[in-house]
C-alpha positions in Angstrom: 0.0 0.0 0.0 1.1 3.4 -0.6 -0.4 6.9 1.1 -3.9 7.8 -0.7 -4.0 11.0 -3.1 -7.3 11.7 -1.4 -6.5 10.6 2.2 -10.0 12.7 2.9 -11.9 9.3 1.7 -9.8 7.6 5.1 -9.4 10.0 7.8 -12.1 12.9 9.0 -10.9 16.4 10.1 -11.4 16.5 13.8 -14.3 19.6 14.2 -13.2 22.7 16.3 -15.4 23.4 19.0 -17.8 26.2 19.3 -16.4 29.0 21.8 -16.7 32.1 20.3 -15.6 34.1 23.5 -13.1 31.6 24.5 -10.9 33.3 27.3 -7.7 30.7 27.2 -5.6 32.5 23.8 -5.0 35.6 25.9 -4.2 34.2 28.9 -0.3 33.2 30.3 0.5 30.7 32.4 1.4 32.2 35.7 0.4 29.9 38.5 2.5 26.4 39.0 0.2 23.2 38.4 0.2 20.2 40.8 2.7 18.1 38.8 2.5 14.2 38.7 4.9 11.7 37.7 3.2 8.6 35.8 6.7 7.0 34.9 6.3 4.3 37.0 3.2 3.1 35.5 2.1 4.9 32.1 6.5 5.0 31.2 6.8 1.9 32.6 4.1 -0.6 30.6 5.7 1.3 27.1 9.3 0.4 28.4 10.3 -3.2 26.2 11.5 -4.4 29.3 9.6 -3.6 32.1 11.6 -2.0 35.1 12.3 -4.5 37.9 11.5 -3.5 41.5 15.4 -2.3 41.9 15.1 0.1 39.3 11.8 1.2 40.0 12.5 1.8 43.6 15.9 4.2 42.2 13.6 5.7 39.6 11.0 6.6 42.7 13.7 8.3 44.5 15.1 10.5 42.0 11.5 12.0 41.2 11.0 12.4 44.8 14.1 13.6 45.0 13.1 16.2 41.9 10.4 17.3 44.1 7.4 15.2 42.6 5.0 14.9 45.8 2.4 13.2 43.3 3.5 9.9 41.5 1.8 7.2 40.0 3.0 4.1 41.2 1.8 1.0 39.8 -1.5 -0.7 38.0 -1.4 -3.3 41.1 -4.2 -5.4 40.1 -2.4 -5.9 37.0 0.5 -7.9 37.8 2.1 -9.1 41.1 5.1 -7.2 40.7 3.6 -3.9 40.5 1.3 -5.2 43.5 4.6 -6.4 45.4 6.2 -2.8 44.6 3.6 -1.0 46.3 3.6 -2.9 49.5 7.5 -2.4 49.1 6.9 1.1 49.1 5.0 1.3 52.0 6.3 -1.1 54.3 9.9 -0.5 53.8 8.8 3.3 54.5 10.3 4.7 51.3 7.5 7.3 50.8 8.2 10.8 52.1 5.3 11.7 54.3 4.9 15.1 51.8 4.6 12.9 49.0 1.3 10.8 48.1 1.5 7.6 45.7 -1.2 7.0 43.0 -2.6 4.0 41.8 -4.7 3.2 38.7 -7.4 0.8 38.2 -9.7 0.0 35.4 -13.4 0.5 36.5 -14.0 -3.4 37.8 -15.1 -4.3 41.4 -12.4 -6.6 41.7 -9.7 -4.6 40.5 -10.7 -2.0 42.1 -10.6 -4.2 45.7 -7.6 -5.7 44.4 -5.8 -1.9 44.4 -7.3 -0.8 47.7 -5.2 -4.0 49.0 -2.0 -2.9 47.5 -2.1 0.7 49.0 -3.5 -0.5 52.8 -1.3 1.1 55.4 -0.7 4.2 53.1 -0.5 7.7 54.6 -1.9 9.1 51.6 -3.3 8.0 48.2 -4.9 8.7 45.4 -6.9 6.3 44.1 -7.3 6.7 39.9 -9.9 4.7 38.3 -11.3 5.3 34.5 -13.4 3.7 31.6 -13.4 4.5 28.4 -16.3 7.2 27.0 -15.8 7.9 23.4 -18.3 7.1 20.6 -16.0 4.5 18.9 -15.3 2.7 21.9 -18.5 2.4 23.3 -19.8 0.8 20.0 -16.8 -1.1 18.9 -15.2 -2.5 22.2 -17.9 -2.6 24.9 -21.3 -2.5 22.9 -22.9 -0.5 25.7 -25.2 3.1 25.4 -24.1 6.1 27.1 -26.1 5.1 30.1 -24.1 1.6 30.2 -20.8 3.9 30.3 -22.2 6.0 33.2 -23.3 3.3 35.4 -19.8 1.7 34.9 -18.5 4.8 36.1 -20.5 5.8 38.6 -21.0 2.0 40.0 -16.9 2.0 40.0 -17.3 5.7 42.0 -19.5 4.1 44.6 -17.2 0.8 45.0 -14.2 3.2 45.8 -16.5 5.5 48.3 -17.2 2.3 50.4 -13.4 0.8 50.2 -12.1 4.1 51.4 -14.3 4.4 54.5 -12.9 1.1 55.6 -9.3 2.3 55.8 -9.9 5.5 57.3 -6.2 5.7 58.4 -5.3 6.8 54.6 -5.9 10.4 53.8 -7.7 9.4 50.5 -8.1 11.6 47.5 -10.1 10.2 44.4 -9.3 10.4 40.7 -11.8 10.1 37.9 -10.8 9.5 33.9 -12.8 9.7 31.3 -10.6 8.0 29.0 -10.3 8.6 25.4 -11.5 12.0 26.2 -10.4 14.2 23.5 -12.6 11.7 21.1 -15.4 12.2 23.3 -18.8 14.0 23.0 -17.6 17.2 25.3 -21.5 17.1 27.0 -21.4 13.7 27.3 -17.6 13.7 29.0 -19.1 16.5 31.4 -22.6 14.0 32.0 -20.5 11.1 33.0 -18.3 13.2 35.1 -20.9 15.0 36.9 -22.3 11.5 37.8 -19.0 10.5 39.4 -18.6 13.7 41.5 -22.4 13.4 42.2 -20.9 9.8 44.1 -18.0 11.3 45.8 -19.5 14.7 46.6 -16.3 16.7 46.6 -15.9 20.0 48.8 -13.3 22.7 48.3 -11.4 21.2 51.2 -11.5 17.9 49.9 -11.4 18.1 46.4 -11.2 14.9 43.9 -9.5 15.0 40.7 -10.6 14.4 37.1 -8.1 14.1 34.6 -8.8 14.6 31.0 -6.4 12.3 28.7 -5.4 13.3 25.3 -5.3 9.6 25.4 -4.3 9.7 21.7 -4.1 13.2 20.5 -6.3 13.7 17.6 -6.7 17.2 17.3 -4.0 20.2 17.2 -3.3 21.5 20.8 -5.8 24.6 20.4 -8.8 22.8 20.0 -7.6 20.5 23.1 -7.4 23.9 24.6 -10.9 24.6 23.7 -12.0 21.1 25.2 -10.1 22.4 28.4 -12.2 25.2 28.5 -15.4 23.9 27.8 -15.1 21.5 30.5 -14.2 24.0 33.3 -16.8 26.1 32.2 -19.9 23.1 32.1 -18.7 20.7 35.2 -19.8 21.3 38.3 -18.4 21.6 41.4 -16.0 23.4 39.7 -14.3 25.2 43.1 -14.1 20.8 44.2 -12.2 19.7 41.2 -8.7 20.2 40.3 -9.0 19.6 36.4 -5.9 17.2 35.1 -4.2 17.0 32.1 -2.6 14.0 30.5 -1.2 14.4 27.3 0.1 12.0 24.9 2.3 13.2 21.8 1.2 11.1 18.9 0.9 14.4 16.8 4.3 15.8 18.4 2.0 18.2 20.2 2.1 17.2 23.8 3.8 20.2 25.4 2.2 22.5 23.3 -1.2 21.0 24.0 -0.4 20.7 27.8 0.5 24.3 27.8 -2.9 25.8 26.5 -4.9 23.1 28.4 -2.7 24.9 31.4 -3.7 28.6 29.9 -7.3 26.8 29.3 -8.1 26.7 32.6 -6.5 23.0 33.8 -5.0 23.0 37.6 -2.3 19.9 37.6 -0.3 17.7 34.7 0.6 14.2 34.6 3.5 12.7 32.4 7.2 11.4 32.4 10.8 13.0 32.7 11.7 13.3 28.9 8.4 12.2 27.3 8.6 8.1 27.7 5.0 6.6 27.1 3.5 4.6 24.7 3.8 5.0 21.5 5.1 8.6 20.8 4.9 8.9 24.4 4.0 11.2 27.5 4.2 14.8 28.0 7.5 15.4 28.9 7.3 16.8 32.2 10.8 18.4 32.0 9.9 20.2 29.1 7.0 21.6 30.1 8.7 22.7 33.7 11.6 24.2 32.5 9.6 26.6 29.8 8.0 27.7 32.3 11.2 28.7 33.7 12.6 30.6 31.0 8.9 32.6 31.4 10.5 33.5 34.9 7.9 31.4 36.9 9.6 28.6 38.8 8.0 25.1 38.1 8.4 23.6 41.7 10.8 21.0 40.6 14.5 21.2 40.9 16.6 19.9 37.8 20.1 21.5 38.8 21.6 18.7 37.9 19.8 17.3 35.1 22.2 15.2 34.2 22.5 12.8 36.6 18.9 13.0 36.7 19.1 12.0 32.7 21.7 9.4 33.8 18.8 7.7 36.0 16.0 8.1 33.0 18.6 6.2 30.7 19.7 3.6 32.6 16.2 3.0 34.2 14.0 2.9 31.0 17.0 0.9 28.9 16.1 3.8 26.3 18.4 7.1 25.8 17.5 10.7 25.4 17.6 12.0 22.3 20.9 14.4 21.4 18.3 17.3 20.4 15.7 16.5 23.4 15.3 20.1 24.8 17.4 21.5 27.2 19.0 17.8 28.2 19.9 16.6 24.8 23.9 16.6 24.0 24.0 18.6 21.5 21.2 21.4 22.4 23.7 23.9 23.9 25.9 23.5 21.0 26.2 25.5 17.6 27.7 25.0 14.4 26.7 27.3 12.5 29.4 30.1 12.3 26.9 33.2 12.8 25.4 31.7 15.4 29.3 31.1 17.2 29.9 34.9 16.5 26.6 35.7 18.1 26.9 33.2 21.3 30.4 34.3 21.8 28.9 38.2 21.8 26.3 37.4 24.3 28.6 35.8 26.3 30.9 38.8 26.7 28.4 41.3 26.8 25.8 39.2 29.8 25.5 40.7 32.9 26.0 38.0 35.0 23.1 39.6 37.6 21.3 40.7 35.0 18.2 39.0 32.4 19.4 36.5 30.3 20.2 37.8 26.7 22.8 34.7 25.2 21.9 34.9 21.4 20.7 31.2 20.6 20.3 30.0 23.8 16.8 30.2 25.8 18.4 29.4 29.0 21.9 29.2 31.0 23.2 26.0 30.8 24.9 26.5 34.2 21.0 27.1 35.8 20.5 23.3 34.9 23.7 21.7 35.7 25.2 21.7 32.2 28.6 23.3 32.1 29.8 25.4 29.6 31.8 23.3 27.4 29.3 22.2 25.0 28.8 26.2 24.5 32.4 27.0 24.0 32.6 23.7 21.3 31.6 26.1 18.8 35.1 28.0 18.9 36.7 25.0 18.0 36.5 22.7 14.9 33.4 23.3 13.1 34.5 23.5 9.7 37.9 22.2 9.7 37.0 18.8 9.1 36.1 17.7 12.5 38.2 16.2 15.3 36.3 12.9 15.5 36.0 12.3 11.7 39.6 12.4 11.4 40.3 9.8 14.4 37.7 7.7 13.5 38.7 7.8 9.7 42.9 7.5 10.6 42.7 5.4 13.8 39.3 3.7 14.5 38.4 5.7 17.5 34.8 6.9 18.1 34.6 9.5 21.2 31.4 9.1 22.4 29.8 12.4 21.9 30.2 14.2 25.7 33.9 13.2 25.6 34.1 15.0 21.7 33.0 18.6 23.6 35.8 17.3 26.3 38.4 16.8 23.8 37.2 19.3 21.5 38.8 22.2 24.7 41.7 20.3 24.2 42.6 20.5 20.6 41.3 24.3 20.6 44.1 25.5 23.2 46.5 23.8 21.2 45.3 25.4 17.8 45.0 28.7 19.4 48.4 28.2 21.1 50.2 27.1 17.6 47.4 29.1 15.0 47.3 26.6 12.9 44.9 23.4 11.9 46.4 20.3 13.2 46.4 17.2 11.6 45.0 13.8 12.0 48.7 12.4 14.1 48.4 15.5 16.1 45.1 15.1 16.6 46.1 11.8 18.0 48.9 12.6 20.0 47.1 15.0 21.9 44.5 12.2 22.4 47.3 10.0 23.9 49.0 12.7 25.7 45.8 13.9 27.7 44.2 10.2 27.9 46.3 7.6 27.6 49.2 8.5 29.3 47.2 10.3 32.3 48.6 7.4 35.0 49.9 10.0 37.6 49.1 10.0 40.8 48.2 6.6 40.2 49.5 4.0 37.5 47.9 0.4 37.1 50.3 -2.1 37.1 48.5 -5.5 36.8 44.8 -6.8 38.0 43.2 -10.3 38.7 39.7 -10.5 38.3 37.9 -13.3 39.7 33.6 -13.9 38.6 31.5 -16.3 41.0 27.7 -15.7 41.2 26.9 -12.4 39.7 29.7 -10.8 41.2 32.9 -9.7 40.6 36.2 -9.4 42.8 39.0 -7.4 42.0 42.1 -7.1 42.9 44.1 -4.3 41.5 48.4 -3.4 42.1 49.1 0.5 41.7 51.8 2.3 41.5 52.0 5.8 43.3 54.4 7.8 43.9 57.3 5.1 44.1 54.9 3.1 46.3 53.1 0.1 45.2 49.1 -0.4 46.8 47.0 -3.2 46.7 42.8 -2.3 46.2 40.5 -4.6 46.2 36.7 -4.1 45.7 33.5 -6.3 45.0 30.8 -5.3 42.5 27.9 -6.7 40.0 30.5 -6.2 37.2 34.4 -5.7 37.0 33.8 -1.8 36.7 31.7 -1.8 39.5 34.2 -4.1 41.9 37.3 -1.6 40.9 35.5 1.6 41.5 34.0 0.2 44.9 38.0 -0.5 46.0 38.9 3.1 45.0 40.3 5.2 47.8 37.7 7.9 46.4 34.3 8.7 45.9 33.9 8.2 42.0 30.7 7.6 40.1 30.5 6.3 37.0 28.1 8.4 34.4 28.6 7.0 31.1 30.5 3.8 29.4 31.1 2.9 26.2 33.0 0.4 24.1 34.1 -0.6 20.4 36.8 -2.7 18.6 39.4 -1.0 16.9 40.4 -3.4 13.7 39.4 -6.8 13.5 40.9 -10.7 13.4 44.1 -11.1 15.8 45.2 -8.0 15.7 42.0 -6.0 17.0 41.8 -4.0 19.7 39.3 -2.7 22.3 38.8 0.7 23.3 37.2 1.9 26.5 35.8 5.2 27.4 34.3 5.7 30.7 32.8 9.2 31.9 33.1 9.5 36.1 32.1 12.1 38.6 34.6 13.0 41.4 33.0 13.6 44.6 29.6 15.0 42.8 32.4 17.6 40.7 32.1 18.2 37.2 32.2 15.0 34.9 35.7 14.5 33.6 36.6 11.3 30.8 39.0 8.6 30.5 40.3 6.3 27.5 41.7 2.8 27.4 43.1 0.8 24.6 44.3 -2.9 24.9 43.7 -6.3 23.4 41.6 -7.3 26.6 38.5 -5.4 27.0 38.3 -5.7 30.8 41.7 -4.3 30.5 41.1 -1.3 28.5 38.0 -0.7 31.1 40.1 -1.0 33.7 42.8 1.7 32.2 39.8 3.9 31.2 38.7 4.2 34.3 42.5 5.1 36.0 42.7 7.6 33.0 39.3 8.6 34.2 40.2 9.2 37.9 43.7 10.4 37.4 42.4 13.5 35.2 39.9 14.2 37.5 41.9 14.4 40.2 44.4 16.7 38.6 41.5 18.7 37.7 40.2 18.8 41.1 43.6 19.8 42.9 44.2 22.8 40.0 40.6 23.8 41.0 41.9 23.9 45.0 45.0 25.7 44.2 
């Protein structure tokens, strides 16, 4: 098959809604919503391989430590292991008592008991329960009226009611969603909502929640914005109901739509850090957040350091952030373009370092976010010469990965400015070897055993310092994670990758491993040898050996 000439005979041209004094296109967004984290649930069932409860339970507590006080947990009465996780959660007393867990369940009286079991004991909760309302799903999947698809709802409302007033030690707050809602008949979305709150009877003290999913986004985000609208302007209760938005990006709209559902009246968001979710994904909470921060309206959520926060994300969802992913992404600090250099390089000169932000190109300080300003400077460097890393992967098989080409990229600009001219490929290099390879002061590795029983690794590793020969010895999942647990230092490893150089008997491996010292600024190593472990091994003392220089020149 082939796209249709007349794709009007397929698809139907979603109709705008009829506001013609809608309020929401000259409004801003100057009041923070209540933010909610559905990574652990909506991120998670998109993820190819499911999180385990390890990496759930370090994904929790970096969005709690982001500041999240609203995340959603688990779907407990779908699996065991989400069950299991919530009673982790609550037993082992991993929940911040500021911070309330949410649980979603389909509208079913036995799911529904089965997720008031998983949460018993919980200070606070939020229960979430939704059914599906749109035209096509009420005809197609359940073959029930609109009346069938209220009494769902509301007998699911009345279910939760009772369950609640049987664990009156949980501070309960309930959560209604009309799933599908963007497809849905906007009086018939506000009928079936009505009926719910009509259940719960919500006051302005106790308010419950009805989120409003772009479940799949069908429309462009101002007509979502009009839905928003409409809603807050029909439902009732209004001054009980914080209105929720849940945005999915099949149209590459999320944000956008988010942010005039926000301006459209809407009082809290739901999504993940960088936008995971099924299919195109999420909202990406970070972006949303950190717009609003370059409006001058802090979000409530702290990414100073968004890249160890990133470095979580990654290694948690098995899936990596895009290099142009706003305000995270590798490259999205860095220009090529050699007007846009000559402008950056202007703003930077001419910025008032107390003063509004005014850096040509650049919508917000990297240093507000934890970025340094490396990937900034890269544009003073190569671009247009060639390129540093085409020429050593071209002459000697070596790929940098891409932080440790803005690293190196510092290096070979001092020497160019230092020498004003281009260097070539076997300078190129020997700067390479001079600042990587042959970083093995204060400490040299001499030999290593390695020894692999179980899972686990033990290493033992000789060093030479200073004329004096130490023995370390550490224990770890993985021979990486043994030698930095025998380090004499607090080093954490950010980054790690590997490739061969050549192939048949005379290929080689080559390491590169990206560490922080002591929380500092990340810092690179490089290690080539025929064994890979080996070259790991020397990345990582090429690794700690920089950063440590860097760390006493810093001191001194």
């Amino acid at each position: 098959m082939s796209m249709l000439k007349d794709p009007s005979s397929k698809y139907r041209a979603f109709q705008p809604i009829d506001i013609p004094d809608r309020q929401w296109p000259s409004r801003t967004i100057t009041e923070v919503p209540v933010w909610c984290s559905s990574d652990l649930r909506d991120g998670n069932q998109s993820l190819i391989e499911p999180m385990d409860p390890a990496r759930k339970l370090r994904f929790f507590k970096t969005l709690v430590a982001v500041g999240l006080k609203q995340i959603e947990v688990a779907f407990p009465s779908a699996s065991q292991t989400d069950f299991d996780f919530v009673r982790t959660l609550i037993e082992d007393g991993h929940i911040p008592d500021d911070v309330t867990i949410q649980v979603l369940t389909q509208a079913r009286a036995d799911l529904i008991e089965r997720t008031f079991e998983s949460v018993r004991g919980a200070k606070k909760a939020i229960i979430h329960v939704y059914n599906a309302t749109a035209p096509s799903f009420r005809r197609i999947v359940f073959k029930q009226d609109k009346q069938g698809v209220t009494d769902i709802a509301v007998n699911a409302a009345k279910l939760i009611k009772e369950l609640a007033a049987k664990q009156p030690e949980t501070e309960w707050t309930f959560q209604y969603s009309p799933e599908i809602f963007t497809s849905t008949e906007l009086d018939f979305a506000v009928q079936v909502c009505d009926a719910v709150l009509d259940v719960w009877e919500p006051t302005p003290e106790n308010k419950v929640i009805l989120n409003l999913p772009a479940t799949v986004e069908v429309s462009t985000p101002n007509i979502y914005a009009d839905q928003i609208e409409w809603f807050c302007r029909h439902i009732s209760r209004r001054d009980s109901v914080l209105v929720s938005l849940h945005t999915h990006n099949d149209r590459g709209t999320g944000v956008a739509a988010t942010e005039l559902g926000l301006m459209a009246g809407a009082d809290r968001v739901e999504g993940c850090l960088f936008g995971n979710g099924e299919r195109t994904g999420n909202v990406d909470l970070v972006n949303v957040a950190l717009n609003m921060y370059t409006q001058g309206l802090h979000p409530g959520l702290d990414f100073s350091d968004i890249d160890a926060v990133r470095k979580v994300v990654e290694e948690c969802n098995q899936l990596p952030v895009h290099p142009r992913h706003p305000y995270v992404g590798d490259l999205v600090h860095t220009a090529f373009s050699g007007s846009h250099q000559d402008a950056i390089r202007k703003g930077f000169s001419q910025q008032d370092p107390n003063g509004i932000w005014e850096v040509p190109y650049l919508p917000i300080d990297p240093a507000d976010i934890g970025r340094s300003y490396e990937a900034v400077i890269r544009v003073n460097s190569q671009s247009g010469k060639g390129g540093i890393t085409y020429l050593l992967e071209q002459e000697y098989g070596i790929s940098l990965p891409r932080r440790m080409q803005i690293e190196f990229s510092q290096v070979v600009q001092g020497e160019t400015d230092r020498l004003g001219l281009e260097l070539t490929a076997a300078q190129i290099h020997g700067l390479l070897e001079k600042e990587y390879l042959q970083a093995t002061s204060p400490y040299a590795l001499i030999r290593h055993r390695l020894q692999e029983e179980n899972g686990t690794s033990a290493v033992d590793v000789e060093v030479l310092n200073q004329g004096n020969t130490l023995h370390w010895r550490g224990l770890g999942k993985g021979p990486l994670e043994a030698l930095v647990a025998g380090l004499p230092v607090g080093l954490e490893i950010m980054d790690y990758h590997e490739h061969a150089i050549g192939s048949g008997t005379n290929a080689k491996a080559a390491a590169y491993v990206e560490v922080r010292l002591d929380g500092g600024r990340p810092v690179h190593g490089l290690g080539i040898d025929e064994n890979l472990t080996t070259a790991s091994f020397r990345a990582l003392f090429s690794a700690l050996n920089r950063a440590l220089r860097q760390a006493e020149a810093q001191a001194a």
